[in-house]
C-alpha positions as CSV (number, residue, x, y, z in Angstrom):
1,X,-30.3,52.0,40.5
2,X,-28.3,50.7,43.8
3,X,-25.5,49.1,43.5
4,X,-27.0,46.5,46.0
5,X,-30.3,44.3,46.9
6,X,-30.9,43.5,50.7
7,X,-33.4,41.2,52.1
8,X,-34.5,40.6,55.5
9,X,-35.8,37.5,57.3
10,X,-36.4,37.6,60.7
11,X,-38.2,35.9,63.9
12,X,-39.3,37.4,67.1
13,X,-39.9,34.9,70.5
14,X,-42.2,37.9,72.9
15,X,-41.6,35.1,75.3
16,X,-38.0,35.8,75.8
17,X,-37.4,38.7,73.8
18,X,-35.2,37.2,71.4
19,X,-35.0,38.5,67.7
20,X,-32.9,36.3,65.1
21,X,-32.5,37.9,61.8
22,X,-31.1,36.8,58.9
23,X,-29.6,39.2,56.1
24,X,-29.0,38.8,52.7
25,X,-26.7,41.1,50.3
26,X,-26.6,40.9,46.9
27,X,-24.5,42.8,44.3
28,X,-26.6,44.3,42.2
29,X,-23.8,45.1,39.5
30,X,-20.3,44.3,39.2
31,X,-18.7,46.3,41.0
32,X,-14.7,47.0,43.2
33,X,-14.3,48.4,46.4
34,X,-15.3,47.5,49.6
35,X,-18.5,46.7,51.5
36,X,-19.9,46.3,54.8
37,X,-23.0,45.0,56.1
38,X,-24.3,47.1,59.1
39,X,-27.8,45.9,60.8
40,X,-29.6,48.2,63.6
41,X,-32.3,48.4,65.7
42,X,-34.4,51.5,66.2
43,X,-37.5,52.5,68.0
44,X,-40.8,54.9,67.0
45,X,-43.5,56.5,68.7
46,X,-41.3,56.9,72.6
47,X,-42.7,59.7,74.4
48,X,-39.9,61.0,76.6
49,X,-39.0,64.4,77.2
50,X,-37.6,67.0,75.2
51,X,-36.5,70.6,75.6
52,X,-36.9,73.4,73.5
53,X,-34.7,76.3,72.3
54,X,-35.0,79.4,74.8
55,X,-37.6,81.0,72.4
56,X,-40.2,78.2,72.6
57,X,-42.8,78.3,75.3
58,X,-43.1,75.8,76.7
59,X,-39.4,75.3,76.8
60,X,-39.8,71.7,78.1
61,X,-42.3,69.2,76.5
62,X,-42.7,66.1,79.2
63,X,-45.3,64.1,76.5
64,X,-42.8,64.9,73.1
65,X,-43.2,61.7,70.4
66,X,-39.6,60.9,69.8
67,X,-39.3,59.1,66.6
68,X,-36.6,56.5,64.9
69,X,-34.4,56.4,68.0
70,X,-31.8,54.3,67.4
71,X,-31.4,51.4,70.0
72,X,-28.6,48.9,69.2
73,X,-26.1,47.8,66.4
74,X,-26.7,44.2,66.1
75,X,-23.3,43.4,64.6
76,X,-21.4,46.3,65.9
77,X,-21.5,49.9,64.8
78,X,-19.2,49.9,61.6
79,X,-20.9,46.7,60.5
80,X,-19.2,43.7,58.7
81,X,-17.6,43.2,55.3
82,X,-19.9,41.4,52.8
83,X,-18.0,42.3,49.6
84,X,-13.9,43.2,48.7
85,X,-12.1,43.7,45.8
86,X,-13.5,42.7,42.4
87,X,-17.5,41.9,42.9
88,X,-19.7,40.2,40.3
89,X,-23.0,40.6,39.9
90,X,-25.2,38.6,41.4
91,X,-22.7,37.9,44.0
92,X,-24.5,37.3,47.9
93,X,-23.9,37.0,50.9
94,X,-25.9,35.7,53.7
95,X,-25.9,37.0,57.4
96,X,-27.4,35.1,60.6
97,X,-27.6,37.0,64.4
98,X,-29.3,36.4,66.9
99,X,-30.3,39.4,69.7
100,X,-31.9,39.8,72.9
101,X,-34.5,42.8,73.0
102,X,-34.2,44.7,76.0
103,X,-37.3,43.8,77.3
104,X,-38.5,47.6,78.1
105,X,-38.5,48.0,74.3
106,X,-41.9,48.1,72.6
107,X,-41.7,45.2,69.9
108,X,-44.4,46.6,68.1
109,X,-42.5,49.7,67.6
110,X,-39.1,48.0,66.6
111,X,-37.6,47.9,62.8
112,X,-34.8,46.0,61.6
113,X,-32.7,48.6,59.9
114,X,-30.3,47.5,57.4
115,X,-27.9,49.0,54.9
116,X,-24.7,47.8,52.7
117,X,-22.0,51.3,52.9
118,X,-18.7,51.5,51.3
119,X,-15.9,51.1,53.6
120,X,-13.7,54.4,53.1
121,X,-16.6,56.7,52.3
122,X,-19.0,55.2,54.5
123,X,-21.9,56.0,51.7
124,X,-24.8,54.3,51.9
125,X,-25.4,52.0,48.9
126,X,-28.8,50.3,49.6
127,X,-30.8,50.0,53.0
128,X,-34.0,48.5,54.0
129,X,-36.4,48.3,56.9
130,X,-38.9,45.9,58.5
131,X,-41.0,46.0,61.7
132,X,-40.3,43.3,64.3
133,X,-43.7,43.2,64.4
């Protein structure tokens, strides 16, 4: 079982693109080390190009469907420290951010990625998703 729980809250204005999200950790066990928060942004479904290796024919596919494209770290790319040290079950931490959408994005396509690592190792101890939409 993980060593974490995350829930994620989360409002979306279309009229201004804004996203505010609202993340809460919880440990799961008791627990030492140390733990960071980290939430993302990604993007499905973007048809783009993409080339192919040499032996492919076509080498170059102008309509490929690029998935789970990662578009921004909303509270920076290492994330933040939720947990340190000694950690007791049960113990939570709550998260607010507020983010503007760059406004080419597809909303309907947009998760909320989130995921609780350990510091040195950077292993992922529990992550979850949810559409913007």
């Amino acid at each position: 079982s993980a060593p974490f729980a995350i829930r994620i809250k989360h409002t979306y204005d279309a009229a201004t693109n804004q996203l505010k999200i609202a993340v809460q950790s919880r440990a799961a066990a008791d627990l030492n080390g140390n733990y960071k928060l980290t939430v993302i942004l990604t993007e499905d479904s973007l048809i783009d190009w993409q080339e192919w290796y040499p032996s492919v024919t076509p080498e170059y596919d102008p309509d490929y469907v690029h998935r789970h494209v990662l578009r921004a770290a909303v509270n920076s790319d290492y994330g933040e420290m939720v947990a340190s040290g000694a950690i007791s079950n049960g113990t939570t931490k709550l998260l607010g951010y507020k983010f503007n959408m760059d406004p080419a994005w597809v909303a309907r396509h947009m998760r909320i990625v989130a995921f609780v690592s350990e510091e040195s190792s950077y292993e992922v101890k529990q992550v979850e998703a949810q559409w913007v939409q």
